[in-house]
KEKE-3310 file (N, C-alpha, C; in steps of 0.2 Angstrom, whole numbers, plus 5000, padded with zeros to 4 digits):
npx = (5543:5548:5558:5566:5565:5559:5563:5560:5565:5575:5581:5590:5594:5604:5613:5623:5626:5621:5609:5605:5592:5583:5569:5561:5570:5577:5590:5602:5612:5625:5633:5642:5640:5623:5624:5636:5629:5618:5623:5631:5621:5615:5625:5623:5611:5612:5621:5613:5601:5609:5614:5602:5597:5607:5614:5602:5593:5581:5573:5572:5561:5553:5562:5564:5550:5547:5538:5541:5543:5531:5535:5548:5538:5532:5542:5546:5537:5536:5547:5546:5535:5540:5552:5543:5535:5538:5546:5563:5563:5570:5582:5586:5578:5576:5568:5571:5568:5576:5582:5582:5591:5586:5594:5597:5605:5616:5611:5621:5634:5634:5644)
npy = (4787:4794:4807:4805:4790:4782:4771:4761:4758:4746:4744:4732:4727:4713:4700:4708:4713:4725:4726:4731:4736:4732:4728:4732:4728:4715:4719:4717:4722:4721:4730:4734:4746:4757:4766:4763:4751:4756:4764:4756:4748:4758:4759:4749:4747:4760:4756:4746:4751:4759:4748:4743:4754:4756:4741:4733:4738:4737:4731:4737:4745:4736:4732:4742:4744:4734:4722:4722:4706:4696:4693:4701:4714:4711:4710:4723:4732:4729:4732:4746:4750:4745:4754:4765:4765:4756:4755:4758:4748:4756:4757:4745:4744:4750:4762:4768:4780:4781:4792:4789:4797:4797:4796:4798:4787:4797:4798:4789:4797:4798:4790)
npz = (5776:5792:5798:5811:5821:5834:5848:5860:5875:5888:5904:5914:5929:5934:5944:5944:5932:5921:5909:5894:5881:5867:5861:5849:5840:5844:5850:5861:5875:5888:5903:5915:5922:5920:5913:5903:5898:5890:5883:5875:5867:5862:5849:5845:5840:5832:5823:5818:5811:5802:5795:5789:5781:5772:5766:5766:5759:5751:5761:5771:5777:5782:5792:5798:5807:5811:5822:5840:5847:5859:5872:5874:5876:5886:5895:5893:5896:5909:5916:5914:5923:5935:5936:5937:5948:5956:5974:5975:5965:5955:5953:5948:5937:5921:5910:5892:5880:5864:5852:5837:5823:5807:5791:5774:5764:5752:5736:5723:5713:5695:5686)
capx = (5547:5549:5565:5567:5564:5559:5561:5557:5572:5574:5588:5588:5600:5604:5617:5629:5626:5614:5608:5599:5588:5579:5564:5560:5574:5580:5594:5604:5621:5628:5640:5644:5634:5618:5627:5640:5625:5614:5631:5634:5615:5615:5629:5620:5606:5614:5622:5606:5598:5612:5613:5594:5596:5613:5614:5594:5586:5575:5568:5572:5554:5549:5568:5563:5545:5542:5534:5544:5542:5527:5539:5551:5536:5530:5547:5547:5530:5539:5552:5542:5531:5547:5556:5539:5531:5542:5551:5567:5566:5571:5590:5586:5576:5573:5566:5572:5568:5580:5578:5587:5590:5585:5598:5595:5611:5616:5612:5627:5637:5636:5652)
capy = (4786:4801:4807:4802:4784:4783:4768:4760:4751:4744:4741:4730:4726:4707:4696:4714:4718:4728:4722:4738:4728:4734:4725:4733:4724:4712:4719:4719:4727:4721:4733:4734:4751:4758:4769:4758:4745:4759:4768:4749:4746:4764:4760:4745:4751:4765:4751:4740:4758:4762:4745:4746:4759:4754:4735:4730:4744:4733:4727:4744:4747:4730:4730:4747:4744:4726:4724:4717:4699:4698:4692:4708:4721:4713:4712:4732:4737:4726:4736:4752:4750:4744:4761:4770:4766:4752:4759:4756:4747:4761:4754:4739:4745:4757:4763:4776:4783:4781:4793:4789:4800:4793:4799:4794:4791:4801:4792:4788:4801:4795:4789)
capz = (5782:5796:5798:5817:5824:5840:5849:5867:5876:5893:5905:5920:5933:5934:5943:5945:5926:5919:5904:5891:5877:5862:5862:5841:5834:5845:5852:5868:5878:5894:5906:5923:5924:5918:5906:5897:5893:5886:5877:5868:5865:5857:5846:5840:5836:5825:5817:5814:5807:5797:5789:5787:5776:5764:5763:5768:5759:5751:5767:5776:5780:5787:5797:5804:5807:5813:5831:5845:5852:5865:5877:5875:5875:5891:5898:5893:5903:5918:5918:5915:5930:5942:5936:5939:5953:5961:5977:5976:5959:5948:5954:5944:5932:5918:5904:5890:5875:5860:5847:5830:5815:5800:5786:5770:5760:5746:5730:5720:5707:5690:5683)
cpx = (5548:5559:5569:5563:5564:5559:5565:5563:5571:5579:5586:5594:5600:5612:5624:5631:5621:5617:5603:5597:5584:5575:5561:5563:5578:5588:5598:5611:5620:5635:5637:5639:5628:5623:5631:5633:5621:5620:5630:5626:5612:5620:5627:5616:5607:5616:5617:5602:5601:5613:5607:5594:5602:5614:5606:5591:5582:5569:5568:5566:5553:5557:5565:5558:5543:5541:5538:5540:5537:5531:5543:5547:5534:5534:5548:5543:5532:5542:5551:5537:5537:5548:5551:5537:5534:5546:5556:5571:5570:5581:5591:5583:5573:5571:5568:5570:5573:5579:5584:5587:5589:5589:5598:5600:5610:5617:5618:5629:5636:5644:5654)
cpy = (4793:4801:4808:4795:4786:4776:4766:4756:4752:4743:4737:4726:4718:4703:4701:4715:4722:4728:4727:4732:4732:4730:4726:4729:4719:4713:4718:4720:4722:4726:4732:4741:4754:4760:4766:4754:4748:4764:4761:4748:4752:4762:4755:4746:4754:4760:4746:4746:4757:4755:4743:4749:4758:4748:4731:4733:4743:4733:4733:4746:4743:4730:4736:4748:4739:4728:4721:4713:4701:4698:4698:4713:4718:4714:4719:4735:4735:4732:4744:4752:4747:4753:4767:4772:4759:4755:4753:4753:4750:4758:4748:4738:4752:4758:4769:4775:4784:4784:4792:4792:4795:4796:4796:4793:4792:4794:4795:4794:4795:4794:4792)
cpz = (5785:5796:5808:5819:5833:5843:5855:5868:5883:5898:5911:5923:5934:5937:5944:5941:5925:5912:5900:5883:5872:5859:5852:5838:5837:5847:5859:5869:5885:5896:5913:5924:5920:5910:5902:5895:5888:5883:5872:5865:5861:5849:5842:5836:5830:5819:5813:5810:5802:5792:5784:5778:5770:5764:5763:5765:5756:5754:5773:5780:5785:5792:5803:5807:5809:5821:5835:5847:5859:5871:5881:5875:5885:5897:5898:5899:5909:5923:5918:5922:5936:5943:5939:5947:5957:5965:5978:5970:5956:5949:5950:5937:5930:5913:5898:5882:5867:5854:5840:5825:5812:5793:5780:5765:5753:5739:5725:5715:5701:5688:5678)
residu = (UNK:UNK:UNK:UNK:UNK:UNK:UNK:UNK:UNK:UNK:UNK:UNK:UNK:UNK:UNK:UNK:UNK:UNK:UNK:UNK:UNK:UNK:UNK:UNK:UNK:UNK:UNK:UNK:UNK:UNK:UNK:UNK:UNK:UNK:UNK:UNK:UNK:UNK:UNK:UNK:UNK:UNK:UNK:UNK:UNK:UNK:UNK:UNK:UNK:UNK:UNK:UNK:UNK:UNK:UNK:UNK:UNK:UNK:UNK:UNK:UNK:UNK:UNK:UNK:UNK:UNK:UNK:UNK:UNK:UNK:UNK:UNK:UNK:UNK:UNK:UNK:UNK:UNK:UNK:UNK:UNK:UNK:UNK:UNK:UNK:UNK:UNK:UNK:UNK:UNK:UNK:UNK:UNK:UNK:UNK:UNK:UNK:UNK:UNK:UNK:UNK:UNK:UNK:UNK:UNK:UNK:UNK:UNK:UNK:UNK:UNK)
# end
């Protein structure tokens, strides 16, 4: 496993929330403006990483590694092509990059 995760996230304006989504792991945030939903949708994340890695570690690999739902990847490129090249979208929609440390914890002291 690399020691950065990089993964694709979404946000979009809805109803006078904006709504950030993490389409990898099924995630999502709602706030009132861009940056509180993609601050809570960060915070999640971290936390599906970090439990990834110390109560899941088992399954660690497949948790951080599975494909998002076809549904969430088409909703991504929607909202990558608004933010792009849609005028005026970009106020509804956005796309960003979320990069995660990967930190591996320290294995235990002997007793």
């Amino acid at each position: 496993m690399s020691n950065q995760l990089t993964i694709r996230c979404y946000a979009e304006r809805k109803d006078g929330l904006w709504i950030a989504v993490c389409p990898q792991f099924t995630l999502a945030a709602q706030g009132e403006c861009y940056e509180d939903a993609k601050a809570k949708l960060e915070s999640q994340i971290q936390s599906y990483v970090l439990e990834a890695l110390t109560v899941d570690r088992r399954y660690a690999g497949e948790l951080l590694s599975r494909k998002a739902p076809l549904n969430l990847r088409w909703k991504y490129s929607l909202a990558r092509l608004k933010s792009r090249f849609g005028h005026g979208f970009g106020s509804y929609a956005r796309t960003f990059l979320e990069p995660i440390p990967v930190l591996y914890p320290e294995p235990k002291a002997a007793a």
